[in-house]
GUKOL-539105 format. One line per field, with one value per residue (C-alpha): residue number from 1; residue in one letter; z, y, x. Coordinates in Angstrom, 1 decimal, always signed. Example, Ala and Ser with C-alpha at 12.3 -4.5 7.8 and 13.67 -1.06 7.14 Angstrom:
<seros>
kefi: (1;2) .
marlo: (A;S) .
up: (+7.8;+7.1) .
north: (-4.5;-1.1) .
east: (+12.3;+13.7) .
</seros>
This chain:
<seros>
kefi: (1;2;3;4;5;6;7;8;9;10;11;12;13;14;15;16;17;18;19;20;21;22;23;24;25;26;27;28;29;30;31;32;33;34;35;36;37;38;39;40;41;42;43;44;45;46;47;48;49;50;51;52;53;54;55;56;57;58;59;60;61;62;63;64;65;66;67;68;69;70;71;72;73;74;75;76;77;78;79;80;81;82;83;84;85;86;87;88;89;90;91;92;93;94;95;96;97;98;99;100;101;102;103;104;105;106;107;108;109;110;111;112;113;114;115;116;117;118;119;120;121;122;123;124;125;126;127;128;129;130;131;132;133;134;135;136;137;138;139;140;141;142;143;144;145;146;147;148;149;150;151;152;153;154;155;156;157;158;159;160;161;162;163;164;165;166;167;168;169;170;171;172;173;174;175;176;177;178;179;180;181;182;183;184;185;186;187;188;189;190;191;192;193;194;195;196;197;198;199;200;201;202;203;204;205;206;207;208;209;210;211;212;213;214;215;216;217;218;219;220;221;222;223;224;225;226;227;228;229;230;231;232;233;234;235;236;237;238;239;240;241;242;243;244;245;246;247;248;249;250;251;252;253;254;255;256;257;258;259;260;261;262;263;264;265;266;267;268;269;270;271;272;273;274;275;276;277;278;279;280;281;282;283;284;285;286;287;288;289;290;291;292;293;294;295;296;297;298;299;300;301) .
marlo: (X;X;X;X;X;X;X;X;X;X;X;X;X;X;X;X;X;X;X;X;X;X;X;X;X;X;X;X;X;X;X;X;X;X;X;X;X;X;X;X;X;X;X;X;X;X;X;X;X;X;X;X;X;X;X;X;X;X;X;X;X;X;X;X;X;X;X;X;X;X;X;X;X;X;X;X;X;X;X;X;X;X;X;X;X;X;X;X;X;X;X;X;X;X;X;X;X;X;X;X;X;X;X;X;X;X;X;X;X;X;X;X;X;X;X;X;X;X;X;X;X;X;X;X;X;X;X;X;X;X;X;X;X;X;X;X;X;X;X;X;X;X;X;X;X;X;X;X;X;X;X;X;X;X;X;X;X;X;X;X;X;X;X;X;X;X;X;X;X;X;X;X;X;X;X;X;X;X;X;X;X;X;X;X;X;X;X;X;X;X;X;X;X;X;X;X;X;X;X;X;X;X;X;X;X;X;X;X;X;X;X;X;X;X;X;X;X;X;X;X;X;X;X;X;X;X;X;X;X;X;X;X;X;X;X;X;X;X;X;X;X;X;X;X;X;X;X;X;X;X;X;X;X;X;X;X;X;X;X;X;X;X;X;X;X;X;X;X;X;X;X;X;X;X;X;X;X;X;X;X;X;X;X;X;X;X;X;X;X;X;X;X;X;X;X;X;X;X;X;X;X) .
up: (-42.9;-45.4;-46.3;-50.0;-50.7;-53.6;-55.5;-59.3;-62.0;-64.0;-67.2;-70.8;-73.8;-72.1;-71.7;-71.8;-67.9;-65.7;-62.8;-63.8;-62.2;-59.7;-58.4;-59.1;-57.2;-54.1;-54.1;-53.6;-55.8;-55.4;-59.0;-61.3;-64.5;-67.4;-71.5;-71.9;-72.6;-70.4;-67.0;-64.5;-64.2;-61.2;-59.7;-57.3;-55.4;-53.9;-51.5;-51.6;-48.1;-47.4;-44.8;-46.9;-48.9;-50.0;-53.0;-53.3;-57.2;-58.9;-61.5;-63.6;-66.4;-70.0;-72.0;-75.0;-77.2;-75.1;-76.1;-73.0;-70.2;-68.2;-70.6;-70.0;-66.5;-67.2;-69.1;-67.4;-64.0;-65.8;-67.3;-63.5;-62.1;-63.8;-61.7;-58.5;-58.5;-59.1;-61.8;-64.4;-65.3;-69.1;-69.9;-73.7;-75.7;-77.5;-81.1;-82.9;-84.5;-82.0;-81.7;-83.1;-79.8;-78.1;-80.2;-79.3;-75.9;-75.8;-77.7;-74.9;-71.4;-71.1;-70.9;-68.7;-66.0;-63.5;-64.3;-61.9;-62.8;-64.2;-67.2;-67.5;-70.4;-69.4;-72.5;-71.0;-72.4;-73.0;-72.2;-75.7;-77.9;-78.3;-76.7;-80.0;-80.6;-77.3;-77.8;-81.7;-79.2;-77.1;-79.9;-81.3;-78.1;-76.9;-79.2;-76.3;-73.0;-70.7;-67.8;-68.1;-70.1;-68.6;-70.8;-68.3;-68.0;-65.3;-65.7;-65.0;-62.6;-65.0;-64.3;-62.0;-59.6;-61.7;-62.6;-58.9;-58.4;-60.8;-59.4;-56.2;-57.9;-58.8;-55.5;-53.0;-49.8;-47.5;-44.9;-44.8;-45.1;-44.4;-41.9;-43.0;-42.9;-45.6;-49.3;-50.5;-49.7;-51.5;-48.8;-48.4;-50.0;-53.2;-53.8;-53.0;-56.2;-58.5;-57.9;-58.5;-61.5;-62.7;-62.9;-65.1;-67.5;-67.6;-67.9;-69.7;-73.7;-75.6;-75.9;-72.2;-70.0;-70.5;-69.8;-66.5;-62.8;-59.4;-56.4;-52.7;-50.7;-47.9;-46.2;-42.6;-40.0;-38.1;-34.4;-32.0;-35.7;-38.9;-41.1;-43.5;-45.4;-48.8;-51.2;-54.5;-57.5;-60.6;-63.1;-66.7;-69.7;-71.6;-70.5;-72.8;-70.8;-67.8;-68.2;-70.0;-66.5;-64.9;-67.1;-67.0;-63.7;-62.4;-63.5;-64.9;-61.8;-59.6;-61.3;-61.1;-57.4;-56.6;-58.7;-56.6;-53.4;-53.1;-54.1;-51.4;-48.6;-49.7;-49.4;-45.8;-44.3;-43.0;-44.6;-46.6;-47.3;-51.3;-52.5;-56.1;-57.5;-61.1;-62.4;-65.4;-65.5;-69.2;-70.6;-67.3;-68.9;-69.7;-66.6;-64.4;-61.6;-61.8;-62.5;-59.4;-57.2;-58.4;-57.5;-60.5;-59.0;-60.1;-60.3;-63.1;-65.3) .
north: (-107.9;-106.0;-108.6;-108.3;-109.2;-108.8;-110.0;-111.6;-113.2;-115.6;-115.5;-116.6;-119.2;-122.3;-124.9;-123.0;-124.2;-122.0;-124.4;-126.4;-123.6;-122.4;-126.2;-126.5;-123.5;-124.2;-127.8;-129.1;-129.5;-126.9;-126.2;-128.9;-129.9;-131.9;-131.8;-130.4;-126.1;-124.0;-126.2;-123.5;-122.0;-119.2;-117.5;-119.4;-117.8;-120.0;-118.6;-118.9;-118.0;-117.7;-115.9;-112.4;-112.7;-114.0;-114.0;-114.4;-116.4;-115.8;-118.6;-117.6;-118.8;-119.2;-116.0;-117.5;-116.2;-116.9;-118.7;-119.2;-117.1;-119.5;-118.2;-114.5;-115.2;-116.9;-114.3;-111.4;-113.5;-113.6;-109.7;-108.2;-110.5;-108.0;-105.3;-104.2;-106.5;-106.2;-108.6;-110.0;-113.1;-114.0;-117.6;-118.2;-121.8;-122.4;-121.3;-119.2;-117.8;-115.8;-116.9;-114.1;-114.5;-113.6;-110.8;-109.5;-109.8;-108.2;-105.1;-104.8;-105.6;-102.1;-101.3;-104.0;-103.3;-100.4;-97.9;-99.6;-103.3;-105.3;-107.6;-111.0;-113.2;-117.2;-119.0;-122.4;-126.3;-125.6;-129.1;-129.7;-127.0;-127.1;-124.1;-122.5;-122.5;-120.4;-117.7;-117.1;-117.2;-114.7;-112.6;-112.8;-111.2;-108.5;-106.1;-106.2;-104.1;-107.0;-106.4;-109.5;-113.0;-116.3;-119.6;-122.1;-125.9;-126.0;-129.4;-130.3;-127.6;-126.1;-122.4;-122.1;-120.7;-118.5;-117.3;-116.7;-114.7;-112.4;-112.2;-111.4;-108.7;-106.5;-107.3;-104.0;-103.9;-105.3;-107.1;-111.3;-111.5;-115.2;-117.2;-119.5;-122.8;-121.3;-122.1;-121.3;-119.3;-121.3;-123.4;-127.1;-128.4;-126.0;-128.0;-131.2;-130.2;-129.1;-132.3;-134.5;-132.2;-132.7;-136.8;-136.5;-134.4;-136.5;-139.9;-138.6;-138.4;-134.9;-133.6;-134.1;-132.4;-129.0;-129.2;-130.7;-129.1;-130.4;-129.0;-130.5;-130.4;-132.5;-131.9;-133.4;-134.5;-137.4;-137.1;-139.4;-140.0;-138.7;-139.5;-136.9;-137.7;-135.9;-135.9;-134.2;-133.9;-134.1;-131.9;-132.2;-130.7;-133.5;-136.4;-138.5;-137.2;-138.8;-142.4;-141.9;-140.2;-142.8;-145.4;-149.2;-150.7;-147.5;-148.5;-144.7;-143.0;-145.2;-144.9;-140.8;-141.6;-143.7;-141.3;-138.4;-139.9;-140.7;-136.7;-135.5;-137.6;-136.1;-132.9;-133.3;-135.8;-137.5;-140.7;-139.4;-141.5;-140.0;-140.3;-138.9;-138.2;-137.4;-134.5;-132.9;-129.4;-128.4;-125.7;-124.3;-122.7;-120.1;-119.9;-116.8;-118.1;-121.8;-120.3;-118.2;-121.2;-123.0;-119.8;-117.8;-114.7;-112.7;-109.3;-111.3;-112.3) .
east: (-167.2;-169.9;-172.7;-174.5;-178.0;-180.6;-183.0;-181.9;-184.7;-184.4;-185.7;-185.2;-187.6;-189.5;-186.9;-183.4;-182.6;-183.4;-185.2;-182.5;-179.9;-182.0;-182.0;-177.8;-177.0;-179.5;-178.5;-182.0;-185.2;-187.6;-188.7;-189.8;-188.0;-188.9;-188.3;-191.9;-192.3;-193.7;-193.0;-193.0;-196.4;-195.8;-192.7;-190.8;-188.0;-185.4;-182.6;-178.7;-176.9;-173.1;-171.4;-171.0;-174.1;-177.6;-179.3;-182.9;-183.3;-186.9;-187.3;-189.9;-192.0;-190.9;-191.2;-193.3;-196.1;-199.6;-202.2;-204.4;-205.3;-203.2;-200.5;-201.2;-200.4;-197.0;-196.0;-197.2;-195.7;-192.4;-192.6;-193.2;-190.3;-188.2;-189.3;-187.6;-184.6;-180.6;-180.1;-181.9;-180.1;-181.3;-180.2;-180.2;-179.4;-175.7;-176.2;-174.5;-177.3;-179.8;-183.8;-185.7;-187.6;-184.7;-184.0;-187.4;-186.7;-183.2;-185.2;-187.8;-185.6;-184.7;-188.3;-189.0;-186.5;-185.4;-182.6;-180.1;-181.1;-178.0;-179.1;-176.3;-176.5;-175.9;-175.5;-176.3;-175.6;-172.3;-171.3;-172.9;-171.0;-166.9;-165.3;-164.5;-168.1;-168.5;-166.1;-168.5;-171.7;-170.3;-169.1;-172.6;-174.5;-171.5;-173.3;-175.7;-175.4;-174.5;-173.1;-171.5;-171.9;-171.0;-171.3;-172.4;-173.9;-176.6;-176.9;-173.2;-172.9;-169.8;-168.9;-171.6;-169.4;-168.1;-171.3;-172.6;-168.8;-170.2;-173.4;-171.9;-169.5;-172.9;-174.9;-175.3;-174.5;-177.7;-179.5;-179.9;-183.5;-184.0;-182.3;-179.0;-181.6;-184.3;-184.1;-187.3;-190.4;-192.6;-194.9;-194.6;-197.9;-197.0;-194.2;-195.7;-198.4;-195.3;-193.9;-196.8;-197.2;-193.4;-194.3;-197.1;-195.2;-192.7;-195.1;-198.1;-198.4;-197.9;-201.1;-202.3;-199.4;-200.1;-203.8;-202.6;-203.0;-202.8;-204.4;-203.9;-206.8;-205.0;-201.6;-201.4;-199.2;-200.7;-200.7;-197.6;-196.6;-194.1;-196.7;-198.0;-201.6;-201.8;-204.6;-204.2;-207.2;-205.3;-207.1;-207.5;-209.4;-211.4;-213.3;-211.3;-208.3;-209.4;-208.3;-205.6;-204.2;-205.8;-204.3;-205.7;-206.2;-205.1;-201.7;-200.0;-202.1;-199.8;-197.0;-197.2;-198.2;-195.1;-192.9;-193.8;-194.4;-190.2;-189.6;-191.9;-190.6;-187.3;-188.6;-189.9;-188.0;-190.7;-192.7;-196.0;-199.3;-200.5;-203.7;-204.4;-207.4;-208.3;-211.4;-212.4;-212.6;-213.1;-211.0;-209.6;-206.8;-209.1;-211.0;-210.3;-212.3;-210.7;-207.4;-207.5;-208.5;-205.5;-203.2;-202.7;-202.4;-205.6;-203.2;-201.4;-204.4) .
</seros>
């Protein structure tokens, strides 16, 4: 039997879906999701294994207009994703009418991708759209050099299959380059911090979340025990920030504690003890030296 294998981006505007789909198709959650732009800060590849095939999935940050150094590095972290793999899988929103941003985009892929690199639309959401609808949508991109264009819903799993068929269909022949078991290469404690991020995007007010970062500066297994002690700094931008994380009596810190506590224990297995700490560092979106200590990959800055 010939086995397939390769590397396929995601890309597309904050908040289209794509962590959304990476998290469908693997069937666990390894990237963060919530209502709020620009959610995924860094790449994240997640791995999809059958018996003929695996595909390696980058999900990458929103392609947006930067405004911070922090944004520079999302962008430029989503631009080099494009390079060096098979597909480029560019997931767009149901309207008829195509963002300007997207238009931009569709200009510059070509540039942005190798010669041999297949570019798919996915026109997610669907579920919210009637199917005549669709059929306009797709008419409105197929002036576009698509190797193919699959209306999906990531959130209902709909046509998902259909979509990783065609995936398949445009994969080389190649090796498995991580065992049956592994779905992501991202390290535990990584995840633990995109999770405890995820909750206070989804519990803080507007104007906080995005000046939000997490770092763990404990993740360990206790000895003759299943327990694992984490301690994460929450990091924000302004003083006044601070207890507004914190909330009174400590009462929205716990409840982002408690929130991601139950995803983390999913994630391992194993029952965790969480302590969260909150800091002010001011303006460390435009930091090199603080963004570097958080992981934003100095080659991307």
């Amino acid at each position: 039997m010939q086995h397939k294998s390769g590397f396929v981006s995601l890309a597309g505007r904050p908040n289209v879906g794509k962590s959304t789909l990476m998290n469908q198709i693997i069937g666990e959650k390894i990237a963060i999701v919530s209502n709020r732009p620009q959610t995924t800060r860094n790449k994240i590849r997640s791995i999809f294994t059958e018996t003929d095939c695996q595909i390696i999935f980058i999900d990458t940050p929103g392609l947006h207009e930067p405004k911070t150094k922090l944004g520079d590095f999302m962008v430029k972290s989503a631009q080099n994703s494009f390079v060096g793999v098979d597909i480029v899988l560019y997931l767009v929103e149901p309207t008829v009418k195509i963002h300007e941003f997207d238009l931009q985009m569709l200009e510059k892929l070509g540039k942005f991708t190798d010669a041999d690199t297949k570019t798919m639309l996915i026109i997610n959401k669907v579920d919210k759209i009637s199917k005549p609808d669709i059929l306009l949508i797709i008419e409105a991109y197929s002036k576009y050099n698509f190797s193919e264009i699959v209306p999906i819903s990531a959130i209902k799993g709909e046509n998902t299959d259909k979509m990783l068929a065609a995936i398949k269909s445009h994969l080389p022949l190649g090796p498995q380059y991580f065992p049956d078991d592994t779905i992501t290469d991202q390290p535990e404690r990584q995840i633990a911090a995109e999770l405890i991020r995820e909750k206070a995007l989804l519990y803080l007010q507007e104007e906080i979340p995005h000046g939000i970062a997490v770092e763990i500066e404990k993740f360990k297994k206790r000895k003759k025990s299943e327990l694992v002690d984490i301690g994460a700094v929450v990091y924000c931008e302004r003083e006044s920030h601070k207890p507004i994380v914190i909330g009174k009596a400590g009462v929205m810190l716990k409840k982002i504690g408690q929130a991601a506590r139950a995803d983390i224990e999913r994630l391992l297995g194993s029952p965790i003890n969480l302590q969260l700490w909150v800091k002010v560092r001011k303006n460390w979106r435009d930091n090199d030296l603080i963004l570097r200590g958080l992981g934003y990959d100095a080659r991307e800055l």
